[in-house]
N, CA and C atoms as an extended XYZ file, in Angstrom:
549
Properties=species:S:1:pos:R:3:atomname:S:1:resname:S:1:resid:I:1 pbc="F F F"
N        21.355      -68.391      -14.976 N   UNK     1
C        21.472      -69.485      -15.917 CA  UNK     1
C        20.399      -69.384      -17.012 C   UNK     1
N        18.889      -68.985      -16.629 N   UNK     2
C        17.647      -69.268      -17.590 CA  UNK     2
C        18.352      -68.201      -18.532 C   UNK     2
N        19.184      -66.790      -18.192 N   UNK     3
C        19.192      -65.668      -18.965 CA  UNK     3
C        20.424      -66.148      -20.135 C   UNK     3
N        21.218      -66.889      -19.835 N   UNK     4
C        22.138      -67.216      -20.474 CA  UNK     4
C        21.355      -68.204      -21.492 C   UNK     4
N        20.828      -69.022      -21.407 N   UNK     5
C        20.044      -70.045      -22.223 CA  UNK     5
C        19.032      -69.177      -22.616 C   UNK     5
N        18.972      -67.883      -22.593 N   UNK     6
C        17.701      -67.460      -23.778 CA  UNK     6
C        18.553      -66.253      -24.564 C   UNK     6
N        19.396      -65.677      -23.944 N   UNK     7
C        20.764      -65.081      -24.421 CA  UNK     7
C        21.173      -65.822      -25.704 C   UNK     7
N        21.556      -66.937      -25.702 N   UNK     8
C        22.882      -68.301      -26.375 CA  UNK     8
C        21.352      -68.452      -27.211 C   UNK     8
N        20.254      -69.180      -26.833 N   UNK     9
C        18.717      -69.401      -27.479 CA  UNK     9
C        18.980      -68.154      -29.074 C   UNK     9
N        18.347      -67.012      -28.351 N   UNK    10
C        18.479      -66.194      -29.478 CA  UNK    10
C        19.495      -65.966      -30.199 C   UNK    10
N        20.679      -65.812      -30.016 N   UNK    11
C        22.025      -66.050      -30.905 CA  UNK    11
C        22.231      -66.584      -31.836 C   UNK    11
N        21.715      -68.004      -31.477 N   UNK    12
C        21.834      -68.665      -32.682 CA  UNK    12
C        20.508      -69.031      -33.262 C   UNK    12
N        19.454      -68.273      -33.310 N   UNK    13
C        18.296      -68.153      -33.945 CA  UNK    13
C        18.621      -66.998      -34.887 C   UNK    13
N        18.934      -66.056      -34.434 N   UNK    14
C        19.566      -65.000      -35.008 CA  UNK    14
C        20.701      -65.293      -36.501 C   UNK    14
N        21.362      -66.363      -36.288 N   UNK    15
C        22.850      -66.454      -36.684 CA  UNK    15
C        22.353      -67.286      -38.134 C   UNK    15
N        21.082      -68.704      -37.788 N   UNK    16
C        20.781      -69.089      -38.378 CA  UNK    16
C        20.036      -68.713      -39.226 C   UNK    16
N        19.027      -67.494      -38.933 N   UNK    17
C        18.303      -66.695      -39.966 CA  UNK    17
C        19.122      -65.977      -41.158 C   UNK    17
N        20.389      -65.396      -40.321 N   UNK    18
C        20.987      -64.246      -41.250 CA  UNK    18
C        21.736      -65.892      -42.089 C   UNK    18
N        22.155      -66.823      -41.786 N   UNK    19
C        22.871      -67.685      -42.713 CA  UNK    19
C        22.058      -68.243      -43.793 C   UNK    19
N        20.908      -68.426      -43.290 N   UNK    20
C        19.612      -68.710      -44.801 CA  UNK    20
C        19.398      -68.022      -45.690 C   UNK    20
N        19.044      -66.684      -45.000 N   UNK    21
C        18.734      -65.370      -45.859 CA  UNK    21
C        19.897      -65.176      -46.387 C   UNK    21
N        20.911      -64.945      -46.145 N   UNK    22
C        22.252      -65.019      -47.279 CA  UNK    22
C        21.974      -66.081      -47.872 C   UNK    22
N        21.913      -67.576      -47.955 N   UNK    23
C        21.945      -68.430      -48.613 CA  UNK    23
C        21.414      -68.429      -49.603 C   UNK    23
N        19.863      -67.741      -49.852 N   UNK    24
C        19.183      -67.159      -50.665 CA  UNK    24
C        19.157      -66.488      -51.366 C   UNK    24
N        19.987      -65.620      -50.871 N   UNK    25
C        20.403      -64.231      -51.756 CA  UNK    25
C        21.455      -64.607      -52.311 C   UNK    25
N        22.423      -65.358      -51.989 N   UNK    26
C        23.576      -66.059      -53.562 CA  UNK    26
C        22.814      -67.073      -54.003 C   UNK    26
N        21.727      -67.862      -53.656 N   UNK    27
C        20.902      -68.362      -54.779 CA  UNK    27
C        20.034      -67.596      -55.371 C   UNK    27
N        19.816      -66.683      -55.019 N   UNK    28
C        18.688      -65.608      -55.789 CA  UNK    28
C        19.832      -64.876      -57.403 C   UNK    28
N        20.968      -64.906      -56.751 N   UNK    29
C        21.951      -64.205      -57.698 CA  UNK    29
C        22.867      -65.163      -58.852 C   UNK    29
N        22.684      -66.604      -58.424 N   UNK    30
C        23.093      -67.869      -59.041 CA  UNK    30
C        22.016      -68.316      -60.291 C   UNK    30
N        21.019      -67.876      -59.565 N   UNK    31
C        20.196      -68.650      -60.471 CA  UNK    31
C        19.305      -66.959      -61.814 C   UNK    31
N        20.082      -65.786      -61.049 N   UNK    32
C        19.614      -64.614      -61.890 CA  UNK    32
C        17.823      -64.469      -61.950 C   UNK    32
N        17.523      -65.089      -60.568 N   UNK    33
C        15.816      -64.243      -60.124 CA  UNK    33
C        16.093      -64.842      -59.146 C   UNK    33
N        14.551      -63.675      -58.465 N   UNK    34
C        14.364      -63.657      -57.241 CA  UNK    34
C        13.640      -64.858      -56.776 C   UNK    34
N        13.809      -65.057      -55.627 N   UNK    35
C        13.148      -66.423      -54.876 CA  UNK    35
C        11.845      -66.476      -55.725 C   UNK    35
N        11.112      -65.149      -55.804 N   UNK    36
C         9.312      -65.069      -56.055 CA  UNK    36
C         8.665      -65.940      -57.337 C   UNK    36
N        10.392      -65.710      -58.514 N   UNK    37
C        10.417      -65.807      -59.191 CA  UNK    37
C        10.476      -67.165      -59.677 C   UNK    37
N        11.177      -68.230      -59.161 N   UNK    38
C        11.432      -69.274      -59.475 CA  UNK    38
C        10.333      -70.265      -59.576 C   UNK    38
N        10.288      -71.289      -60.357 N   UNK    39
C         9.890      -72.190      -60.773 CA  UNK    39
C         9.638      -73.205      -59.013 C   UNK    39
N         8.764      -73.292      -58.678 N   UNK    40
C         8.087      -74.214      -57.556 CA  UNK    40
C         7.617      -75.365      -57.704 C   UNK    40
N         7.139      -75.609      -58.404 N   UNK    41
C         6.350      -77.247      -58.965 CA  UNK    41
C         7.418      -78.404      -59.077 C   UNK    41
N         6.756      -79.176      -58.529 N   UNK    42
C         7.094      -80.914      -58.313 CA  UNK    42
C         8.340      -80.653      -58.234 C   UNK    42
N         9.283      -81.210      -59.008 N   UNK    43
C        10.893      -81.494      -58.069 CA  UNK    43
C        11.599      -80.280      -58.276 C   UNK    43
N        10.895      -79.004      -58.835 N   UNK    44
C        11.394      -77.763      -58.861 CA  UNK    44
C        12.127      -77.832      -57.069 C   UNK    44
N        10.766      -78.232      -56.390 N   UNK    45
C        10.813      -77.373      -54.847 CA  UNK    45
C        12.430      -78.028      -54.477 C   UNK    45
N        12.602      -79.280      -54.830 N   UNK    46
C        13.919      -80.175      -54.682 CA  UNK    46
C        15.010      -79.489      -55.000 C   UNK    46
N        15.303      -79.412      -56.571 N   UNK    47
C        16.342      -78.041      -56.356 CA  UNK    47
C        16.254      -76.838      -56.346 C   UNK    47
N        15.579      -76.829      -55.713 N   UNK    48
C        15.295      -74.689      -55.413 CA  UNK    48
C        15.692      -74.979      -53.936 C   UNK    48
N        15.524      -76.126      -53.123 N   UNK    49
C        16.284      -76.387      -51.831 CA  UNK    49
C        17.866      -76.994      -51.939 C   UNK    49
N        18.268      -76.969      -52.915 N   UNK    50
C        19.758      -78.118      -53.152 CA  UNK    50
C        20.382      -76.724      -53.799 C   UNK    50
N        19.998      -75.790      -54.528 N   UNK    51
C        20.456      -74.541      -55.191 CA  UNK    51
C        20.326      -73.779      -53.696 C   UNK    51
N        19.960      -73.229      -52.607 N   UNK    52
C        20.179      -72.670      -51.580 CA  UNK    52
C        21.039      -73.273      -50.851 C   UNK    52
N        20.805      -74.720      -49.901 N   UNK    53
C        21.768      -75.532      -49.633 CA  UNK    53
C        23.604      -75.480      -49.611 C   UNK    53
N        23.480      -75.555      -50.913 N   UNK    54
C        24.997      -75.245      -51.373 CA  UNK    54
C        25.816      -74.153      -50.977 C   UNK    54
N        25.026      -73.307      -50.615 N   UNK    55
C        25.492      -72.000      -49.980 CA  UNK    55
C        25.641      -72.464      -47.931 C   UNK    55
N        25.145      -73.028      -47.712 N   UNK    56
C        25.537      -73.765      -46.438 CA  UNK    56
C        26.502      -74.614      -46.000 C   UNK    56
N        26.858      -74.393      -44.930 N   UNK    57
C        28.305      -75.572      -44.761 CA  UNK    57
C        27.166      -76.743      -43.725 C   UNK    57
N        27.352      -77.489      -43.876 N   UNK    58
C        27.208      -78.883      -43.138 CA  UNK    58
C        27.483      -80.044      -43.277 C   UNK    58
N        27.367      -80.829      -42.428 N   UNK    59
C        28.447      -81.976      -42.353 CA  UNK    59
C        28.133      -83.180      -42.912 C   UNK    59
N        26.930      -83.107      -42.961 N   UNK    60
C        26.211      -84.743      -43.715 CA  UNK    60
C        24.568      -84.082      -43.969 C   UNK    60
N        24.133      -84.963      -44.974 N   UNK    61
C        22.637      -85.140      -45.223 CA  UNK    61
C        22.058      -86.438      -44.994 C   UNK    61
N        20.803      -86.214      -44.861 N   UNK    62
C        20.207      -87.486      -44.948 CA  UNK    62
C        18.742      -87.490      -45.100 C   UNK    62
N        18.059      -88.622      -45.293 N   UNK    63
C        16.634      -88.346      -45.390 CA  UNK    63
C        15.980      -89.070      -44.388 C   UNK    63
N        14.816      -88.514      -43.781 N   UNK    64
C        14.696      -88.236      -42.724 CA  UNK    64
C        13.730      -90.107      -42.509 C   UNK    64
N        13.444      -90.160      -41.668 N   UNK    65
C        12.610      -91.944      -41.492 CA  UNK    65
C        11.146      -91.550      -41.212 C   UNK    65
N        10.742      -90.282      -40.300 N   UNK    66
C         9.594      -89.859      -40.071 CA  UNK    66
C         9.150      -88.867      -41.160 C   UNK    66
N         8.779      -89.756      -42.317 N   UNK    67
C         8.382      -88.558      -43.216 CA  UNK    67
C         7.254      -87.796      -42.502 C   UNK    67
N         6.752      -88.048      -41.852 N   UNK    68
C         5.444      -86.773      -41.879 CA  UNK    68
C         6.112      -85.551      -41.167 C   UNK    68
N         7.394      -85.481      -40.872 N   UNK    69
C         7.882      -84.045      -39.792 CA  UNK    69
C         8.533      -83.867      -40.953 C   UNK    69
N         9.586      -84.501      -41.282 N   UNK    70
C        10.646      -83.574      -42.373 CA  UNK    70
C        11.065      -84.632      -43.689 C   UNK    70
N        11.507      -84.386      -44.735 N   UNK    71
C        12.122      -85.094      -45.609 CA  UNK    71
C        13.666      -85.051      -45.630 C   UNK    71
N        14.268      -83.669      -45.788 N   UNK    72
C        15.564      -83.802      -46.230 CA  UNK    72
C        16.008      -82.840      -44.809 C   UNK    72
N        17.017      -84.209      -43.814 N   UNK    73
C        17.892      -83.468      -43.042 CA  UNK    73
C        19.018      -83.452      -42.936 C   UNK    73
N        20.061      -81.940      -42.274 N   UNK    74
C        20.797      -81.567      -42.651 CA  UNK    74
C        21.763      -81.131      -41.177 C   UNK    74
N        22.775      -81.601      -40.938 N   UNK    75
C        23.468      -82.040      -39.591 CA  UNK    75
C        24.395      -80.405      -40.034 C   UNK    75
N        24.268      -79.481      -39.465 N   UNK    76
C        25.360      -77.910      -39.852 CA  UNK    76
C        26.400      -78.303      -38.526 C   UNK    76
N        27.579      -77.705      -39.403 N   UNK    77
C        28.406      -77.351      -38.751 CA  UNK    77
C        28.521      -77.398      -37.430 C   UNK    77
N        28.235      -76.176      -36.631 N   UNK    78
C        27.762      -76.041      -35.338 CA  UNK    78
C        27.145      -76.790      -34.446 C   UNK    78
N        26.790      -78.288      -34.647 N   UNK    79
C        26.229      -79.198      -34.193 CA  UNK    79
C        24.340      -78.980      -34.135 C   UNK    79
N        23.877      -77.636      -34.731 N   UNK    80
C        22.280      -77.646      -35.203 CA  UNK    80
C        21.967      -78.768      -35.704 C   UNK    80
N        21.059      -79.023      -36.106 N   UNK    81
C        20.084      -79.622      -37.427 CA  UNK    81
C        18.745      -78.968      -37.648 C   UNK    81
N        18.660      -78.974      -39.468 N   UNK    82
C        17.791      -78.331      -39.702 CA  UNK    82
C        16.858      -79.524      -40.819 C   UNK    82
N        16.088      -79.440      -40.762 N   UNK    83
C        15.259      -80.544      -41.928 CA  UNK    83
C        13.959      -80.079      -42.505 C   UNK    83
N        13.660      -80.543      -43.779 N   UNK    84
C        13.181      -79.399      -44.781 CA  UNK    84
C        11.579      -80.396      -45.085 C   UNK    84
N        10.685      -79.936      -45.260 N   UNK    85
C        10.017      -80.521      -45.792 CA  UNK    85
C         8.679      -79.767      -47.072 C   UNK    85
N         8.440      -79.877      -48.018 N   UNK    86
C         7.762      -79.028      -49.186 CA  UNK    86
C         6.488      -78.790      -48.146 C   UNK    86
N         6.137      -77.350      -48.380 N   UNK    87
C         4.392      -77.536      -48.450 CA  UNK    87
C         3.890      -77.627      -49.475 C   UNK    87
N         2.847      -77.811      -49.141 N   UNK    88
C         1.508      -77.909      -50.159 CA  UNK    88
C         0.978      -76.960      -50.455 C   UNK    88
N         0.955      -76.915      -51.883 N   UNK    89
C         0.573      -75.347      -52.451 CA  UNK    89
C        -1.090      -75.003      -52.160 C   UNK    89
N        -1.907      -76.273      -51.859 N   UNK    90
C        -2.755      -76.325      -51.186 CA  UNK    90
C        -3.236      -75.356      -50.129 C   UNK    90
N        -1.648      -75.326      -49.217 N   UNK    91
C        -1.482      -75.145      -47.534 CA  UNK    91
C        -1.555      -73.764      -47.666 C   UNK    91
N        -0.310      -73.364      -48.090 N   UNK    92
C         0.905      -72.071      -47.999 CA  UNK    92
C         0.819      -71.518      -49.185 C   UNK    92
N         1.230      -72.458      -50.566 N   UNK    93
C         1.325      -72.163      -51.135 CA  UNK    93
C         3.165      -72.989      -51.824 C   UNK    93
N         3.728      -72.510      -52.491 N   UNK    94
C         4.967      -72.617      -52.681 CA  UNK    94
C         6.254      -72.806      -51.943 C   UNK    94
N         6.980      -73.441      -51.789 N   UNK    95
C         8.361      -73.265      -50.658 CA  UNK    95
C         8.516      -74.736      -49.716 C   UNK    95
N         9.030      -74.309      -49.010 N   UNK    96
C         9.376      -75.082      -48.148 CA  UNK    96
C        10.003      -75.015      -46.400 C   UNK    96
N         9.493      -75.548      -45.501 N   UNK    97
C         9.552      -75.336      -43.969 CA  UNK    97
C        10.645      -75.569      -43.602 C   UNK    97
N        10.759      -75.271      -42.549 N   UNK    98
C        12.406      -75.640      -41.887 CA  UNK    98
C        12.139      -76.036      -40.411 C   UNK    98
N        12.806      -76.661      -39.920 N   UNK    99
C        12.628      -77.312      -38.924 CA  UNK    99
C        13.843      -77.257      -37.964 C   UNK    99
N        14.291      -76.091      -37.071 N   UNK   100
C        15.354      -76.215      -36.831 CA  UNK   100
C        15.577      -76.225      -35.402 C   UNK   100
N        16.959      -77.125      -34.822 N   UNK   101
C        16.980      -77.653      -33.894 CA  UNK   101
C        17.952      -77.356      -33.609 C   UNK   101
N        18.357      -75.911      -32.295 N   UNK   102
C        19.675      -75.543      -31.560 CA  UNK   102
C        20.472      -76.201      -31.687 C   UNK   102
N        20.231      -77.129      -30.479 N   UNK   103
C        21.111      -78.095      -30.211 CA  UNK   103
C        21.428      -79.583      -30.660 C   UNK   103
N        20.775      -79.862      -31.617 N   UNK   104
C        20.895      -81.131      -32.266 CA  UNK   104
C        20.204      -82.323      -31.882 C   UNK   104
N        20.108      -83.000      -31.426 N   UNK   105
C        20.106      -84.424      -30.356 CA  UNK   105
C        19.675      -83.789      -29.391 C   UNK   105
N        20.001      -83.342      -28.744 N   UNK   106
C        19.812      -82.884      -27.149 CA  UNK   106
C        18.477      -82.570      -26.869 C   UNK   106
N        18.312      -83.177      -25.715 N   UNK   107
C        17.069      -82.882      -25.035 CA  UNK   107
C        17.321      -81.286      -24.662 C   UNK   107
N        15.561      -80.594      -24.519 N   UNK   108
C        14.703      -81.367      -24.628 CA  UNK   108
C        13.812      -81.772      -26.090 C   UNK   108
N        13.742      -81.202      -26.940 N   UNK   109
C        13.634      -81.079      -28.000 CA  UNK   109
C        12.020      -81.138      -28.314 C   UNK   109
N        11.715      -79.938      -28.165 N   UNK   110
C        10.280      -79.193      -27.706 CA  UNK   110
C        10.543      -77.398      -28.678 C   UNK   110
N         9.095      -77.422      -29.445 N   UNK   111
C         9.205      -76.756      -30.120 CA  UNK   111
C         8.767      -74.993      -29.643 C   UNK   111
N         9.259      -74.218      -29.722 N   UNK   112
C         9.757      -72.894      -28.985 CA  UNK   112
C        10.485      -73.079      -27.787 C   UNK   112
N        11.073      -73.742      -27.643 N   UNK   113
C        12.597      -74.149      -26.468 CA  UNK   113
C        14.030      -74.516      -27.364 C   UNK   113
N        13.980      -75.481      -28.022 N   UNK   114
C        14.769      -75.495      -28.323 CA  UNK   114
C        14.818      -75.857      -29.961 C   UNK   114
N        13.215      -76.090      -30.452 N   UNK   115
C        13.120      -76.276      -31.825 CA  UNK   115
C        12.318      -75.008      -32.253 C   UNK   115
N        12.623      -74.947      -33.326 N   UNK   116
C        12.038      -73.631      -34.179 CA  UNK   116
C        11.495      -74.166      -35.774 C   UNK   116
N        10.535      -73.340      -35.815 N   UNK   117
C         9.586      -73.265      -37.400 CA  UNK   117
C         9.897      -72.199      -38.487 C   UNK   117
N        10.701      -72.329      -39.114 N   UNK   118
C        11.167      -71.013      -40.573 CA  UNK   118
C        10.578      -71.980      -41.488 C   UNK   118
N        10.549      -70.835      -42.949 N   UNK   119
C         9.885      -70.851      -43.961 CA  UNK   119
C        10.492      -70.306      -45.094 C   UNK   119
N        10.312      -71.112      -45.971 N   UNK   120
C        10.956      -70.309      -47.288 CA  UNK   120
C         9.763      -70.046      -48.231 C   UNK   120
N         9.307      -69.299      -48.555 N   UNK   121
C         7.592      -69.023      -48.939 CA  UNK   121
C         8.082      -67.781      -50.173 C   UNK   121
N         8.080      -67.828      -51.369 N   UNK   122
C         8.191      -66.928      -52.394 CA  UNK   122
C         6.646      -66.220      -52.487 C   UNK   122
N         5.667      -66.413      -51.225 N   UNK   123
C         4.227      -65.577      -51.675 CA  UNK   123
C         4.336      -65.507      -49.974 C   UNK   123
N         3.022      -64.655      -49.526 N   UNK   124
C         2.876      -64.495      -48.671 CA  UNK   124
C         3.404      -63.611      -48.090 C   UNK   124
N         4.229      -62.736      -48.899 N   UNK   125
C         5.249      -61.168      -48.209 CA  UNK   125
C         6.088      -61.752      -47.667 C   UNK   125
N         6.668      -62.740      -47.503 N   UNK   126
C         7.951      -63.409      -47.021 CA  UNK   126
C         8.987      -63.098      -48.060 C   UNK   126
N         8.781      -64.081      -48.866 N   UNK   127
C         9.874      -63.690      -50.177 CA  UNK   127
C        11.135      -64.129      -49.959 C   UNK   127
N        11.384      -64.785      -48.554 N   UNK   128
C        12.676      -65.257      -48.846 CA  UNK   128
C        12.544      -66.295      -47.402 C   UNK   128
N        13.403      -66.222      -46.282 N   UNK   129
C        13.624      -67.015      -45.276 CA  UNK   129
C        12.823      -66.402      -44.154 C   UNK   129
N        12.414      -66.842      -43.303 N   UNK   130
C        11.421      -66.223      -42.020 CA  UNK   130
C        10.932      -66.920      -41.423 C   UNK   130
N        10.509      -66.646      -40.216 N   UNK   131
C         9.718      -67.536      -39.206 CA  UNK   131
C         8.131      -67.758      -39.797 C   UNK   131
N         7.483      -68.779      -39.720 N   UNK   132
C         6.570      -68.984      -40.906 CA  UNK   132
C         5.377      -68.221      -40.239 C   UNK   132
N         4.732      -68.055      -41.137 N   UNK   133
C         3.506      -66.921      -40.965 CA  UNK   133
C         2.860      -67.443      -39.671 C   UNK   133
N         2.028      -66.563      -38.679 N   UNK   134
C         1.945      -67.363      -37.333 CA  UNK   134
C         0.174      -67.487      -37.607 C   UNK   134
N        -0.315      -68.704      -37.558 N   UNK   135
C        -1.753      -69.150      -37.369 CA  UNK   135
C        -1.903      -68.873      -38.646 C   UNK   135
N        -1.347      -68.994      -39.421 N   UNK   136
C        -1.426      -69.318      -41.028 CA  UNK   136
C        -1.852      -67.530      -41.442 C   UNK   136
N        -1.508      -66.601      -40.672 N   UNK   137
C        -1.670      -65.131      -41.184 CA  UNK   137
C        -0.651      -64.209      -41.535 C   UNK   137
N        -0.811      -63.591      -42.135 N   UNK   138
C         0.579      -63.128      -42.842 CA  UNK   138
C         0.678      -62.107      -41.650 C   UNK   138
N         2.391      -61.636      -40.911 N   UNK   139
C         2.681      -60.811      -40.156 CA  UNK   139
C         2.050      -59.663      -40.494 C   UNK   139
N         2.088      -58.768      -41.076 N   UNK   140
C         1.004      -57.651      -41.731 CA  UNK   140
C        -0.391      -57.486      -40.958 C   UNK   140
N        -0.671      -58.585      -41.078 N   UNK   141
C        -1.971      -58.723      -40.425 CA  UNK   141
C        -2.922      -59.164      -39.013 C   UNK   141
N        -1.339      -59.258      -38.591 N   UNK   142
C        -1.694      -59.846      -36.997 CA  UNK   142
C        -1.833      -58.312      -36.108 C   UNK   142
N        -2.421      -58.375      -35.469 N   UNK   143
C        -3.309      -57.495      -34.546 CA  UNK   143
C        -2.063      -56.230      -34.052 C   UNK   143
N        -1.581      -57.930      -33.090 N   UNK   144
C        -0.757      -57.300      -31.940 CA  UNK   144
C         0.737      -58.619      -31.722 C   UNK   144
N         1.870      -57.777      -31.034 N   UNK   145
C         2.776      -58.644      -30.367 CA  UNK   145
C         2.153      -60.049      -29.227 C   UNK   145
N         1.286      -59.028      -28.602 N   UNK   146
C         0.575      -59.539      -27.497 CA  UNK   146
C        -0.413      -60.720      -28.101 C   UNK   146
N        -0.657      -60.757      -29.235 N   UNK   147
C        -1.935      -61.907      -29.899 CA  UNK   147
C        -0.775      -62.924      -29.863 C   UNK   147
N         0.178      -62.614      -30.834 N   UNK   148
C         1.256      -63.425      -31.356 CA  UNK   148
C         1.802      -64.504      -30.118 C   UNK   148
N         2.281      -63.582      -28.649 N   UNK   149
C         2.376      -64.394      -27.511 CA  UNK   149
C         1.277      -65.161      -27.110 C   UNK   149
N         0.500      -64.321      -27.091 N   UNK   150
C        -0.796      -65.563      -26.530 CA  UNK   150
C        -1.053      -66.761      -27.174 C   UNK   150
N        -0.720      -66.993      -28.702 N   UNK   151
C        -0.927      -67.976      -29.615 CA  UNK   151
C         0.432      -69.054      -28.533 C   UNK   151
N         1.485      -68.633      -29.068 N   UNK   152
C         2.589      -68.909      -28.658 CA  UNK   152
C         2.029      -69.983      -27.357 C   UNK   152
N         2.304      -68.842      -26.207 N   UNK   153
C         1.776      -69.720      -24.646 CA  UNK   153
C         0.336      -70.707      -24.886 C   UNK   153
N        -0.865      -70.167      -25.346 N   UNK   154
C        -1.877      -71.113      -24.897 CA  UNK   154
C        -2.321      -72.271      -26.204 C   UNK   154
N        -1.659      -71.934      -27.260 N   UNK   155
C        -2.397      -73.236      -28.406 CA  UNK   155
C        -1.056      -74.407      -28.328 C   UNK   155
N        -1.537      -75.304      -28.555 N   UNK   156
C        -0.876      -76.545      -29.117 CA  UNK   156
C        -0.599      -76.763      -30.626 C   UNK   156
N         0.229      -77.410      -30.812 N   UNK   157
C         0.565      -77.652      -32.375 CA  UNK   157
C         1.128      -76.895      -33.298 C   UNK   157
N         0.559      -76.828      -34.523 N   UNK   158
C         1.789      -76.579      -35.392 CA  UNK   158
C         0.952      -74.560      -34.998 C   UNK   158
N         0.214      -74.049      -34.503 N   UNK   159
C         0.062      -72.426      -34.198 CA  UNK   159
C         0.871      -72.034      -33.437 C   UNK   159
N         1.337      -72.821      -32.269 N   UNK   160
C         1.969      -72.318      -31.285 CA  UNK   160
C         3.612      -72.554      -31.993 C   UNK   160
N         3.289      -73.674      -32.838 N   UNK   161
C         5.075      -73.478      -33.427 CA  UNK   161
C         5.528      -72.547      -33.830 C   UNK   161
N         4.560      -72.030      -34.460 N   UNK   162
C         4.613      -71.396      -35.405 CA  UNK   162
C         4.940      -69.718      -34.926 C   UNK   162
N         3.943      -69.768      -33.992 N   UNK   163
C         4.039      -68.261      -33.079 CA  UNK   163
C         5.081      -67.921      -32.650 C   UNK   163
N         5.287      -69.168      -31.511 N   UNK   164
C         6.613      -68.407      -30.815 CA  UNK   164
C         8.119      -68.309      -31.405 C   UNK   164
N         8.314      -69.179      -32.453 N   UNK   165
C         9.400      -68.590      -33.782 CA  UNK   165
C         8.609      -67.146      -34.176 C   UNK   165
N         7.901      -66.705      -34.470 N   UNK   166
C         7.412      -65.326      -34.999 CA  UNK   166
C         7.580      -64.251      -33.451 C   UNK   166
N         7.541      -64.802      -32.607 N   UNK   167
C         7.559      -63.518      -31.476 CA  UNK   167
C         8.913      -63.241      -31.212 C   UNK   167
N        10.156      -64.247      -30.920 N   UNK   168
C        11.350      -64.239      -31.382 CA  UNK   168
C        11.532      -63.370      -32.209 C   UNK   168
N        11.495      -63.723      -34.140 N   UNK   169
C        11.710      -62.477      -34.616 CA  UNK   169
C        10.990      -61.403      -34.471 C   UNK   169
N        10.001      -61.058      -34.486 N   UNK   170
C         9.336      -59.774      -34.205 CA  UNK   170
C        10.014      -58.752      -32.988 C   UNK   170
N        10.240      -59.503      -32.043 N   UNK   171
C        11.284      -59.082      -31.065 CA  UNK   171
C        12.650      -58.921      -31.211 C   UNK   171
N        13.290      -58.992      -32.740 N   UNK   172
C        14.437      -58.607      -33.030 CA  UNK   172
C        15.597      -59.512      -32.608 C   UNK   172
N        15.313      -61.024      -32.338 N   UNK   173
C        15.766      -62.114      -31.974 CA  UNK   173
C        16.244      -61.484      -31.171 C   UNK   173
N        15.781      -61.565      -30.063 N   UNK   174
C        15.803      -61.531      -28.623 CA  UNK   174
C        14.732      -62.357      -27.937 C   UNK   174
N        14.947      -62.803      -26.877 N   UNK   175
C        13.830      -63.654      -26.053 CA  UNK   175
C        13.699      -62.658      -24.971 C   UNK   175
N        12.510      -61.727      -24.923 N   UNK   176
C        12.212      -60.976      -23.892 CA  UNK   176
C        11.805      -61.719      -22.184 C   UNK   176
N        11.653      -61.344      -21.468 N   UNK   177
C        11.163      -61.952      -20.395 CA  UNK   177
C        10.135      -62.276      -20.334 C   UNK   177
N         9.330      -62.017      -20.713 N   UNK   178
C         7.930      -62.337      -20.812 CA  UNK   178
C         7.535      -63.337      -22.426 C   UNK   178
N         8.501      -63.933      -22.542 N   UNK   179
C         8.217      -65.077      -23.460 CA  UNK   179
C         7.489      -66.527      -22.697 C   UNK   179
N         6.485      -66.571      -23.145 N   UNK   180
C         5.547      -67.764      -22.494 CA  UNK   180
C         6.241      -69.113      -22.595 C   UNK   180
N         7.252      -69.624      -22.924 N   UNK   181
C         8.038      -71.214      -22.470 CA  UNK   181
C         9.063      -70.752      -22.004 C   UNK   181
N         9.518      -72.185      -21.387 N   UNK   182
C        10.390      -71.876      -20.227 CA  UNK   182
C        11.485      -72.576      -21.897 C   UNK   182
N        12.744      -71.826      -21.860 N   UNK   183
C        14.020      -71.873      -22.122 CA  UNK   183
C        15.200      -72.608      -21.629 C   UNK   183
């Protein structure tokens, strides 16, 4: 059963990456530049997320009540949800987070189980859709797989969110056995 739920887990981590990153790339081709390229500032970030968007099927929007997790959420097809919120050019820099949730509603709704951390970041060697840089370091620069898990299993908060969405992809969306949460 755990293998099937990290099987079905990665699938649609997988499914949802390649549907962004396309989403991007007919907004990268709509708007005639590249993500890197576009205009970011103040309600830029708004439609530079409503110009990708459109390339998505889902069933309703809405805005979210807990602003401090997400602003603009988005109920897909498949019964996911994903919800967006700007960073701070402060933070990251440019773009905007993603917040995405397998199964929708459903418990348990715990982040590397069944919620995940992507990024839309035009700096940072991202350049388009990805699991967001893990402990605020650009993939490039992380050591090891093995650092990346350890972040993952032993920190709290937004590092460990952040990680174990990055060990996922780094692992070729697959959930190896030795992924530190239980699935």
């Amino acid at each position: 059963m755990a293998n099937h739920r990290k099987t079905e887990t990665a699938a649609k981590l997988k499914k949802f990456y390649s549907t962004m990153s396309n989403a991007v790339k007919l907004a990268e081709t709509e708007q005639g530049l590249p993500v890197i390229d576009w205009d970011w500032q103040g309600e830029n970030q708004i439609n530079n997320l409503n110009n990708i968007m459109k390339n998505i099927n889902y069933t309703k929007t809405e805005v979210s009540e807990d602003l401090h997790i997400c602003v603009n959420v988005f109920y897909l097809n498949d019964g996911s949800v994903m919800c967006t919120d700007t960073i701070p050019q402060s933070v990251e820099g440019d773009g905007f987070e993603i917040h995405y949730d397998i199964n929708g509603d459903k418990a348990p709704n715990k982040y590397g189980r069944d919620q995940f951390l992507f990024a839309i970041i035009p700096n940072n060697n991202i350049n388009a859709v990805g699991a967001f840089p893990c402990n605020d370091i650009d993939l490039n620069s992380i050591s090891s797989r093995e650092e990346i898990k350890n972040i993952c299993k032993n920190n709290e908060g937004y590092s460990r969110d952040q990680c174990c969405t990055k060990l996922i992809q780094l692992d070729g969306w697959e959930i190896k056995d030795d992924y530190p949460l239980k699935i």
